[in-house]
N, C-alpha and C positions, 0 to 999 in steps of 0.2 A: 673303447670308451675313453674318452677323457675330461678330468674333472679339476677346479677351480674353486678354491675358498676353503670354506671349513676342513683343517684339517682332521676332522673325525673322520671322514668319507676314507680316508688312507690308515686309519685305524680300525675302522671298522671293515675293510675291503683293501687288504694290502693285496700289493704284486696283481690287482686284476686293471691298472689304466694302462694304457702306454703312455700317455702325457698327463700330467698334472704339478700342480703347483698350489700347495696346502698354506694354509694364515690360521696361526691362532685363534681358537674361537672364546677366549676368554680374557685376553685382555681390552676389558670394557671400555679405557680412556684413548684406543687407538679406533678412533671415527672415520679417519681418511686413508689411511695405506692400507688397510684392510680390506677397502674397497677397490683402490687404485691396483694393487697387484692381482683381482681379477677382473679386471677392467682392461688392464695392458693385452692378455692374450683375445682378449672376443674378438677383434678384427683379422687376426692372422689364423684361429679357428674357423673363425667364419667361412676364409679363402680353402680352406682344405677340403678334401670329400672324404679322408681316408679314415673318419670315425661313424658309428651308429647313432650314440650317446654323448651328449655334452650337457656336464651338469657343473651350472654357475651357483654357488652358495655365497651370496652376499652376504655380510653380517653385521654392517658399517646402521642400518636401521636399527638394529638389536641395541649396539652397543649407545647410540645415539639416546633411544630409549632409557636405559640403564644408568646413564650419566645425568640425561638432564631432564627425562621424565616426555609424557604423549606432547607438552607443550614447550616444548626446549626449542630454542631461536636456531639449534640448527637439523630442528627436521622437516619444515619445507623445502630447505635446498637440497635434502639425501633423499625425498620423494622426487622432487625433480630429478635428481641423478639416477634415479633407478628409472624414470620416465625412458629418459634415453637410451638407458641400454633396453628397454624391452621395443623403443623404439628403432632402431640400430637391427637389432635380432628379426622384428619383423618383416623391415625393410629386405635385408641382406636375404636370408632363408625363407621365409613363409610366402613373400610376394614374388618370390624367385617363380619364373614363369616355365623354367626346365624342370621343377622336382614339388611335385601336388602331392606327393607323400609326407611332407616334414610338420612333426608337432613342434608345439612350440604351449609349454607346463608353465605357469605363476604358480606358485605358491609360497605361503607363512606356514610356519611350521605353529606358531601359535599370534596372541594379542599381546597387550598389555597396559595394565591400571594405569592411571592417570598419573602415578608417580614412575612408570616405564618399568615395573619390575612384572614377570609374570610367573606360575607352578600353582595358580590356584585354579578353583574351580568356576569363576565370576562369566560373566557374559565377555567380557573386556578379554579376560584373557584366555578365552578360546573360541571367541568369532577370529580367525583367520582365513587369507583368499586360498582361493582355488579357481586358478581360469584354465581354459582349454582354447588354445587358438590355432586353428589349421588354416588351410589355404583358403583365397578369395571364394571358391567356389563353393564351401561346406558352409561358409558364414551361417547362411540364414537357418541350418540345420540344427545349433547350436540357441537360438535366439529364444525358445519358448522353456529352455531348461536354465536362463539364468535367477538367480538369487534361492535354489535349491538349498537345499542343507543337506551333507554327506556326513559322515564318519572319513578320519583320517585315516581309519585301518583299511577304509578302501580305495584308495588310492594305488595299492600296489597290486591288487588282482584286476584292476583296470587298465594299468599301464602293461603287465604285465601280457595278458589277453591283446591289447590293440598292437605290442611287440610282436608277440607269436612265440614267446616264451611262458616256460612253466610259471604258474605262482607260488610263490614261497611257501614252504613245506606245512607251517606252523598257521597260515594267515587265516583270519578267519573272517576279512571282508568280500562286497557282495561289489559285484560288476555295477559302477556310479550308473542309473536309467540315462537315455538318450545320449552318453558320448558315442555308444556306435549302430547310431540309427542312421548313419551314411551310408553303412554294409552293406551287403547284400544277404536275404534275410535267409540263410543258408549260417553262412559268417557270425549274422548275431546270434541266432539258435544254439550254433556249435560254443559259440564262448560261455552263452549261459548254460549250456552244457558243461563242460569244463569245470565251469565255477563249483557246477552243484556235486561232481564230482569230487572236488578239493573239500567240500563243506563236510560231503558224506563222508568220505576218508578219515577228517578228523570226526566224527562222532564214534565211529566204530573204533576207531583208538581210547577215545573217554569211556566208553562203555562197551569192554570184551564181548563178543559173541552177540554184535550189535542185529537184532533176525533180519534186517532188509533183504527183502528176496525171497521171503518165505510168504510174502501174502499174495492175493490173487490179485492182478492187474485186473481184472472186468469188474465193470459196474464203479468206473472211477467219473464217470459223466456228470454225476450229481454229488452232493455232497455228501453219503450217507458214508456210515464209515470213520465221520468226525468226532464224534461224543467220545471217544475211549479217554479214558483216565493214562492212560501209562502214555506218557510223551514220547517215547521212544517208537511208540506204535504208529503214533502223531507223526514224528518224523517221515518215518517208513513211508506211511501213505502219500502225504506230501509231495515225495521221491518220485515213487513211483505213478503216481499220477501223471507228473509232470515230463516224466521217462515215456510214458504209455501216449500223451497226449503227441510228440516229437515224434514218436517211432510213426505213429498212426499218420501226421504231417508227411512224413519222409517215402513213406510208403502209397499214398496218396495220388491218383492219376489226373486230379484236378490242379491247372494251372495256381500255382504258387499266388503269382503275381494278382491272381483277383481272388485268392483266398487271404482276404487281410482281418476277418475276423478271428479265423481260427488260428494264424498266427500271432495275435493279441493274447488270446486266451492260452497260447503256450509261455508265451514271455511273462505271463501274468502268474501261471499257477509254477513257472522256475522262481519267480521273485517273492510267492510264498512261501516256499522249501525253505530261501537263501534269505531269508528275513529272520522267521521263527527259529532254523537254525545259527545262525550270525548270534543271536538275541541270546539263547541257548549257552552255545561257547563260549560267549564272553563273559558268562557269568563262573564257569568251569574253567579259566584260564590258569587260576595262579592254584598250584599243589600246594597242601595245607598237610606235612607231616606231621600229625598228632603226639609220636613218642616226644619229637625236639619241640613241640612245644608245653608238653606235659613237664618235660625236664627244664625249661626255661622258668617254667610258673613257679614249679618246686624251690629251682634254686633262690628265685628271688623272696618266694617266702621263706628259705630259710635263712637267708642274709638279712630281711626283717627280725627274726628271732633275735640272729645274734643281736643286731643293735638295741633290740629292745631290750633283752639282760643285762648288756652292758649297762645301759641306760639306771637300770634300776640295780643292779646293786654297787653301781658309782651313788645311787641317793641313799641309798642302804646301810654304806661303807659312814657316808657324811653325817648320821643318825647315831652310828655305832657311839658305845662311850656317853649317850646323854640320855639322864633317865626320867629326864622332868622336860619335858615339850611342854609349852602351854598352849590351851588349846586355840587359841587366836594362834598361832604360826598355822595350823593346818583349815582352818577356817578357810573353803572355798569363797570368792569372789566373783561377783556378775563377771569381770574384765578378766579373771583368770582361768574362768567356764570358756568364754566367749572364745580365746585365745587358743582351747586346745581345740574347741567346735568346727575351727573353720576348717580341719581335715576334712572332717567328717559334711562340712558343707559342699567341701571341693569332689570329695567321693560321690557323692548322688548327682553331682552336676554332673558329670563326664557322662553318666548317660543319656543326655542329651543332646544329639545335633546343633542346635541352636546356643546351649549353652557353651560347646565345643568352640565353636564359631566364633563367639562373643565372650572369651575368657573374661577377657580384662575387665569388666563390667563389674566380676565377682571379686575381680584381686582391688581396686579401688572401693568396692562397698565394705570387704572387709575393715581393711587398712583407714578407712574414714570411722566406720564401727568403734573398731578399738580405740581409734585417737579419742574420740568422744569420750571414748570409757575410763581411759586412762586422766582427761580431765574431771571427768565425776569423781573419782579415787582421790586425785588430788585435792579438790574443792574440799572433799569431806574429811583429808588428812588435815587440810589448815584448824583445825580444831582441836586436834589431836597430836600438833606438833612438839608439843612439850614431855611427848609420853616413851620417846625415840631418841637417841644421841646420836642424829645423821653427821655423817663427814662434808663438809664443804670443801667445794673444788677450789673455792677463789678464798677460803680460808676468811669471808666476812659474808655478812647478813644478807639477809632475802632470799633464804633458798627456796620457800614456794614460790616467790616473784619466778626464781629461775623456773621452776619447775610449768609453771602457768605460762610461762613467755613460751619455752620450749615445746610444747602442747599444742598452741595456738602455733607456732611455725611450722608444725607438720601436720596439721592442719589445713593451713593457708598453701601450704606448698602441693600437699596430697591434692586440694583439689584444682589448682592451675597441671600439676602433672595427668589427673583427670580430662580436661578438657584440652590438653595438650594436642593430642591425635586420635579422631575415631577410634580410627585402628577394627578391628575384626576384618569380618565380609562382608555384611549386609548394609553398612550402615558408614560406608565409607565415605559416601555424597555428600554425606551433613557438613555442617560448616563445622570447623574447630579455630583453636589457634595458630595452628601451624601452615594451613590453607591461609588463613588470614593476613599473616604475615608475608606470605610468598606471593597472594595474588594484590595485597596494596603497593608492593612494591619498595619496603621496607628492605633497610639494608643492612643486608644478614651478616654483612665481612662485618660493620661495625658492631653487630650482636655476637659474635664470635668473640672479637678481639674483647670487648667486655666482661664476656666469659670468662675467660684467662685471665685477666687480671684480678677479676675477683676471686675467681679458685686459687691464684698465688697466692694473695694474702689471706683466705681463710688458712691454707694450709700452713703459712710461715706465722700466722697468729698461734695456729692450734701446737705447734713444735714451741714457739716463746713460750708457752704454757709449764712448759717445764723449767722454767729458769734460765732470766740471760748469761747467767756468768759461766755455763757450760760451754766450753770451746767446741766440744762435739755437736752441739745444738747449732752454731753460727758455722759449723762446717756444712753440715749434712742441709742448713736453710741456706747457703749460698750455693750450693749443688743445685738444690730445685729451685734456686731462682733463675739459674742459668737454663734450666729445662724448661722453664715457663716462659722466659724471652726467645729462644729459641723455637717455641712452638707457637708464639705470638708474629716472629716474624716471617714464618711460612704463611702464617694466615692471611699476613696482610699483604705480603708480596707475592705469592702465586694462588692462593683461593678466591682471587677477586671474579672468577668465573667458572664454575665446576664442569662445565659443561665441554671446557677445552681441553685438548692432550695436556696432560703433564711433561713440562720439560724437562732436558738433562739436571738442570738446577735446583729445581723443585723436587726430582726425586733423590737428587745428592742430599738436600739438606733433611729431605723426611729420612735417609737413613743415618741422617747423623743423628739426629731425633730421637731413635729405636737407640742406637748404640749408648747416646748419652741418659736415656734413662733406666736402659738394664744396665749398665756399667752401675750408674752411683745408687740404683736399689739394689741390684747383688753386693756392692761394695759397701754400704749400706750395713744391710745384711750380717755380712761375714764380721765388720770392724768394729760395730759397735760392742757386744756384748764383751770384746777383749780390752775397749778402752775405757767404758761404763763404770765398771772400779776407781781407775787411777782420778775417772772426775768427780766423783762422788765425794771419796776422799776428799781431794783438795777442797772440794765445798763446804767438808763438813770444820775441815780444818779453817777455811777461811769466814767461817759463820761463827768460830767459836771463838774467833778473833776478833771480829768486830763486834759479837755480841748481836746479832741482829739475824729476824726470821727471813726465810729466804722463801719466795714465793712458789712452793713446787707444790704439782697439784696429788702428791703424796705424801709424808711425812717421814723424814730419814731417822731413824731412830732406832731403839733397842724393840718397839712395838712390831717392829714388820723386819722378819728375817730375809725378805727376797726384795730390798729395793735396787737394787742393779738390775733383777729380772725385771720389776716394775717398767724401771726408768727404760731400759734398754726395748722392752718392747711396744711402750708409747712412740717412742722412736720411730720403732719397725712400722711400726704400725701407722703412722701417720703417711711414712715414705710411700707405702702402697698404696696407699688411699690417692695421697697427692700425685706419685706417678700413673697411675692409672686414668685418675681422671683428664691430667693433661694427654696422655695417648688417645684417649674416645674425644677429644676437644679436638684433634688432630683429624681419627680416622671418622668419625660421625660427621653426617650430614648438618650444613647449617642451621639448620632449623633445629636441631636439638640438643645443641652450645648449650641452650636454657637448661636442657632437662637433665641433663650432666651437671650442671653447677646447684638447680633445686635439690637433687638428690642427695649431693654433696651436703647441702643444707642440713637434710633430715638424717645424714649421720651424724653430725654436728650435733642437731637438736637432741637427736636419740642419746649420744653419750649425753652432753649435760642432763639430764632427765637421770638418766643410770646412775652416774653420779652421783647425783644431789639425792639419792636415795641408798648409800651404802651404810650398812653398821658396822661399826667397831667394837661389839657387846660381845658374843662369845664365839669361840672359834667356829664352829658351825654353821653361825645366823648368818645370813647374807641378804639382804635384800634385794627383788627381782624389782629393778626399777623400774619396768615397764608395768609394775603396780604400785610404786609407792607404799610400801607397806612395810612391818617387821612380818616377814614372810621366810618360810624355812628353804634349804638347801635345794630341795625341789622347783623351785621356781623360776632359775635360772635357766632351765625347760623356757617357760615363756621369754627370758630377753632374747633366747638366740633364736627361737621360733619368730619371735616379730621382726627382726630381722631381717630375717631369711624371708617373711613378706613380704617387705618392703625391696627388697632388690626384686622379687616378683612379680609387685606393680611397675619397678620402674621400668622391667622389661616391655610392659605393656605400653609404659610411655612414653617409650622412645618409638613406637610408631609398628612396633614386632606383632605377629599373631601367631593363629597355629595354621596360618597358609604359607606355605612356600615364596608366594608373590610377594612378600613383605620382607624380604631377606634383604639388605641392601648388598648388591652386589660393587658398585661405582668404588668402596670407601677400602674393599680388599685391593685394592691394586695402586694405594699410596705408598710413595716410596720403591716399588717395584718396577726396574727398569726392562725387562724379560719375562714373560709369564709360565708362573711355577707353579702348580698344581697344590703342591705342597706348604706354601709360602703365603700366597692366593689364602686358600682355604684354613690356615691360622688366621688369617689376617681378617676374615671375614665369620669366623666363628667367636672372635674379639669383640667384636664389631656386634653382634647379634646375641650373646651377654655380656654383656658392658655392664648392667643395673645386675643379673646375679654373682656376676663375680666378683664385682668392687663389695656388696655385701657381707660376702664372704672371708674378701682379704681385711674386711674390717675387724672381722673376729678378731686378729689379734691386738687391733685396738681396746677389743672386749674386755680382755683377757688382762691387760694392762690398767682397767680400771675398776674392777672387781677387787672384791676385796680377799685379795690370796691368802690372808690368815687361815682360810681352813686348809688348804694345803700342809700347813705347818704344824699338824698334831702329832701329841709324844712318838704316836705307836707308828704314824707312816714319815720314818726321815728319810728313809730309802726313796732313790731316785724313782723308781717306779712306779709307786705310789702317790707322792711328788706329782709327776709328770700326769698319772691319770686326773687326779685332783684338778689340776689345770684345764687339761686338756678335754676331757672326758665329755662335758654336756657342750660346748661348743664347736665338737665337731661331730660328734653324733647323735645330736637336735638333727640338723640338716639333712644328714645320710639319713634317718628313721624317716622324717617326713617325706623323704624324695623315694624312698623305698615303699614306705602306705604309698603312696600316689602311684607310682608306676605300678606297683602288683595290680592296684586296684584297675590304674586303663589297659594295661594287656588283657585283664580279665573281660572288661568292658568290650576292648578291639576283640576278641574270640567270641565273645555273644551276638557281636554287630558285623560278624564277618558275612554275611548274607544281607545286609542292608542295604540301601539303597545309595547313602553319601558313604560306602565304606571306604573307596577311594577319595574325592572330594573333600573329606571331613575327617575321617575317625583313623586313616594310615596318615595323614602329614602329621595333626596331634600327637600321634606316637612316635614317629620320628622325633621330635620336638620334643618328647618326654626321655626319649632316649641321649638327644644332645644334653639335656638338662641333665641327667646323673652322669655324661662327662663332665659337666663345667662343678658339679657339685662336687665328686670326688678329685681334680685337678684342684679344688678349693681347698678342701679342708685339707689334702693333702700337704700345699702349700705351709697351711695353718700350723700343722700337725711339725714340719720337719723345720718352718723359722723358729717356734718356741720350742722343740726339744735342743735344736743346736742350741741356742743362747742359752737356755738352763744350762747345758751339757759343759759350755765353756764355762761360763760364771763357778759351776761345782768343780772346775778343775782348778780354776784361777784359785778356790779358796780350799783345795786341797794339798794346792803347792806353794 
């Protein structure tokens, strides 16, 4: 055997070729040597006789696909190039007039949707070929069996059988009709023989003490015998009929050759054994260990427990010490109902196929829900604004203007990120915007580069926010402005065509890219809360010198004992946000520049909204700005809950589903000059939460505009207390929710393990539910270890 391309064939089949020469089957941006290096051996193959086996795995279509989608300007010419070599192969081998024995196999291993990605279950992406071409003389043999539909599983007890080798131990497909109606029908007999032996084999392995052979072979002529209820009985006779009808053939003193009825009715009643059974099997394929999955269910319920204790006696603790609530702080709200509901709306959809399918539907009706709601709150607070002492951000008038304006942008933006992308399965064909943009012809480099610049200057606005006269402020916004020119001139100098390899240039500078924004958000990170102090200080010194208020969107004073932790995590918190977003501006496809910088928007909008609703009244109160209200401790449940769904439409709107085929594969292999499994697949799980995870690292923006005074009660100055106070509802809002929801679809995936789309539909979902509580815990953990270092430093600095 000797084999050409993918090098899976030599990982999955080491030490069995004597010649081969393996290519990368994952780096997407290489369209031409991938092909060219099995393209080089076919002519000197060709010349050789001293193999049985030659298997060519092109992969130069795939990656074509992947990059620039079914209508990319360069897959005409890779169709053409594959013309040829099957042209080339026919010529040389098949029309060879010395050797009538040589096949010659086409096939796609799968399709793919019109943006070139495929792993779902759509027509697009598993209509693939299957041709059969033998020599001049069988042509016409072959001609009344084209445009068939097979199973792929059968493909190897076919090839197998026309070999004259065994079939694979495990397989449980059925010999493809008509590829060997050339036989002689001796030949074809014995293969579907064969077959149904391999089928029976496996059923008596599924089911111990399987009785085949215990029933009577006579009186199999007619159908009687059929009605039994036990399948197994079903099988058996099946079997044996089709056993008893070949022996009877074989045994038979009438010429073969003008017996062609009764050789039909053999081939007929093995390919009802090898149907029912195939059909059978493949439902019995996948072992379903009940203890490890009893143990998975438990565990994860009981990791819900924990977080929901937690949860509540962090509300418990925040209560402690106050003996007059009024009853307006625990006054439920339409918008505060609503908010905890949509779990509970998200749980009963997962039982749905359809609703499966068409997530995103739910996560923008929610997120549209609540905006609405949250502007009726507000509407009905401007009446009642005089009853509240809110903090202003900008420290002057119009805070429901802000509040009203803020409402209306995430609004306006929720529903352009709505119509952004179809997105699901079903309903991919419709028009959107992102179609729209791509098929007028619109030019995406100059919608990128726009992107960029406007997310630099949101992000160097939202850092001025804090006051120009901090040197730490003008260091850490000349950092990201050099990350943002940076990533402005990759775009404009090597993304002016996706669809081309990446050069040595382009992926030098994407990893200068990488380096220079983990470098200045680690450094970042580590530097600010040590130099936080020394600025603070001189401000306070230099304000009490001029006499004059300094514009910071906190108040430095004897009122708030943690403004270094403030300040320094407004910081942090901004750096994440702004490098993040320039990485998805980078690795994201063009057409969703946009839905990176709206999203951007609606964290924007979200803080100022939180903001302009915080109290400075008693230690305890805190207002959940995402209701506008004087609302108690409790309710900061909802700001990090909306949140967390707002990064879960944007998943939806950047083009993601719960199929596999929506993964962009093209955008893990920026920057990457060699392909690394490992490097790849960060790169591409980046790539595929972008919208949950910038959510997430916003938390600590959260965190930094909340009003920490309850942190600061007599009885908890201990750091540990401290730190839960902080930390506590916004990192385990998220874990609680992402734990209801997976308990809830494991449960759902064990009910619907016998369904019909459980592959299809209800196992990619859950994969996807499982990436999602990596990206959640990889979040908060994040959250969890920037705000305890900086407190950690700052209590040292003011220890020593």
């Amino acid at each position: 055997m000797v084999m050409c391309g993918d090098e899976t064939w030599l990982k999955l089949f080491p030490g069995h070729f004597m010649r081969h020469d393996g290519v990368s089957s994952f780096f997407v941006k290489d369209t031409v040597e991938v092909d060219k290096n099995v393209s080089r051996h076919l002519s000197y193959e060709l010349s050789k006789n001293d193999w049985n086996l030659l298997i060519l795995h092109y992969l130069g279509l795939d990656h074509v696909g992947h990059t620039g989608g079914r209508n990319s300007p360069l897959m005409a010419p890779k169709l053409m190039e594959m013309d040829e070599v099957v042209k080339m192969i026919h010529a040389s081998a098949i029309m060879n007039p010395d050797d009538k024995r040589t096949l010659l196999v086409v096939a796609s291993d799968h399709g793919m949707t019109e943006n070139g990605n495929h792993g779902g279950s759509s027509y697009e992406e598993t209509d693939s070929l299957l041709l059969f071409i033998g020599s001049k003389s069988h042509a016409t043999h072959f001609s009344s069996i084209i445009s068939n539909d097979v199973n792929q599983v059968d493909i190897a007890p076919t090839l197998a059988l026309l070999f004259g080798v065994p079939i694979p131990k495990n397989n449980i497909g059925v010999m493809i009709p008509g590829v060997i109606d050339f036989l002689k029908d001796t030949h074809q007999l014995r293969a579907l023989q064969l077959n149904s032996w391999q089928l029976l084999r496996l059923l008596q392995k599924q089911v111990p003490g399987f009785p085949c052979g215990s029933f009577p072979c006579d009186g199999f002529s007619g159908d009687q015998g059929y009605n039994s209820n036990d399948i197994m009985e079903k099988f058996c006779r099946l079997y044996l009929r089709s056993a008893f009808l070949h022996d009877s053939w074989i045994s038979t003193e009438l010429s073969r050759s003008d017996n062609r009825e009764e050789k039909s009715e053999i081939i007929a009643a093995y390919y009802e054994f090898l149907i029912n059974a195939n059909q059978w099997l493949s439902h019995k394929a996948t072992d379903k260990p009940s203890t490890v999955i009893v143990f998975g269910v438990m565990s994860m319920f009981l990791s819900f427990l924990i977080f929901s204790i937690s949860i509540y006696s962090i509300i418990q603790e925040s209560y402690s010490g106050e003996k007059q609530l009024s009853n307006g702080i625990f006054t439920q709200h339409l918008d505060e109902g609503f908010s905890l509901s949509v779990i509970f709306i998200l749980v009963i959809s997962m039982g749905s196929s359809s609703m499966v399918e068409e997530e995103q539907y739910i996560w923008h009706y929610l997120i549209s829900t609540l905006n609405l709601l949250f502007l009726r709150k507000t509407m009905q607070f401007f009446k009642k604004e005089s009853t509240c002492r809110f903090f202003n951000l900008f420290n002057g008038h119009g805070k429901v203007c802000i509040r009203i304006s803020s409402i209306f942008t995430l609004l306006i933006t929720g529903r352009i990120l709505r119509g952004w992308h179809q997105g699901g399965v079903n309903w991919t064909h419709l028009p959107d915007i992102s179609k729209w943009l791509e098929q007028s012809g619109t030019d995406l480099q100059l919608i990128q580069l726009i992107a960029v610049i406007l997310t630099t200057i949101l992000i160097l606005f939202s850092l001025s926010l804090l006051g120009r006269g901090m040197k730490i402020v003008l260091v850490v916004g000349f950092n990201f402005l050099m990350s943002g020119l940076l990533v402005f001139y990759h775009i404009l100098r090597y993304q002016h065509n996706a669809s081309l390899p990446s050069s040595n240039a382009a992926t030098s500078l994407a990893q200068i890219i990488y380096a220079t924004l983990g470098v200045s958000t680690v450094g970042t990170v580590l530097a600010v809360p040590w130099i936080m102090p020394i600025q603070i200080s001189k401000a306070c010194c230099r304000d009490r010198n001029d006499n004059s208020a300094v514009s910071y969107p906190l108040k430095i004073g004897s009122q708030s004992q943690y403004p270094e932790l403030i300040y320094s995590l407004h910081i942090i918190g901004w750096v994440y946000i702004g490098s993040w977003c320039l990485l998805q501006l980078l690795l994201q496809q063009p057409v969703n520049s946009v839905v990176t910088l709206l999203i951007l928007m609606q964290i924007f909008a979200s803080f100022l909204f939180f903001s302009q609703g915080m109290l400075q009244q008693k230690q305890w109160v805190e207002c959940a700005g995402s209701l506008v209200g004087c609302l108690g401790k409790h309710h900061v449940f909802d700001h990090v809950a909306v949140l967390y769904y707002i990064g879960m439409a944007g998943h939806f709107a950047l083009g993601n589903s719960n199929s596999l085929a929506t993964v962009d594969v093209a955008g893990a292999f920026i920057g990457i000059s060699n392909y690394s499994a490992l490097l790849s697949g960060i790169l591409m799980f980046i790539i595929t939460y972008a919208s949950p995870t910038l959510l997430l690292l916003s938390m600590v923006m959260y965190i930094s505009i909340k009003n920490l005074e309850t942190a600061a009660s007599p009885q908890n100055v201990d750091s540990e207390h401290v730190l839960k106070r902080i930390l506590g509802l916004p990192c385990l809002v998220p874990l609680t929710i992402n734990s209801i929801l997976l308990i809830a679809y494991t449960i759902v995936l064990i009910l619907m393990r016998n369904h019909l789309f459980v592959w299809s539909v209800f196992s990619p979902k859950y994969l996807y539910a499982c990436a999602t509580t990596v990206c959640v815990l990889i979040g908060v953990f994040v959250v969890a270890t920037t705000v305890t270092y900086a407190y950690m430093v700052l209590a040292l600095r003011k220890k020593y």
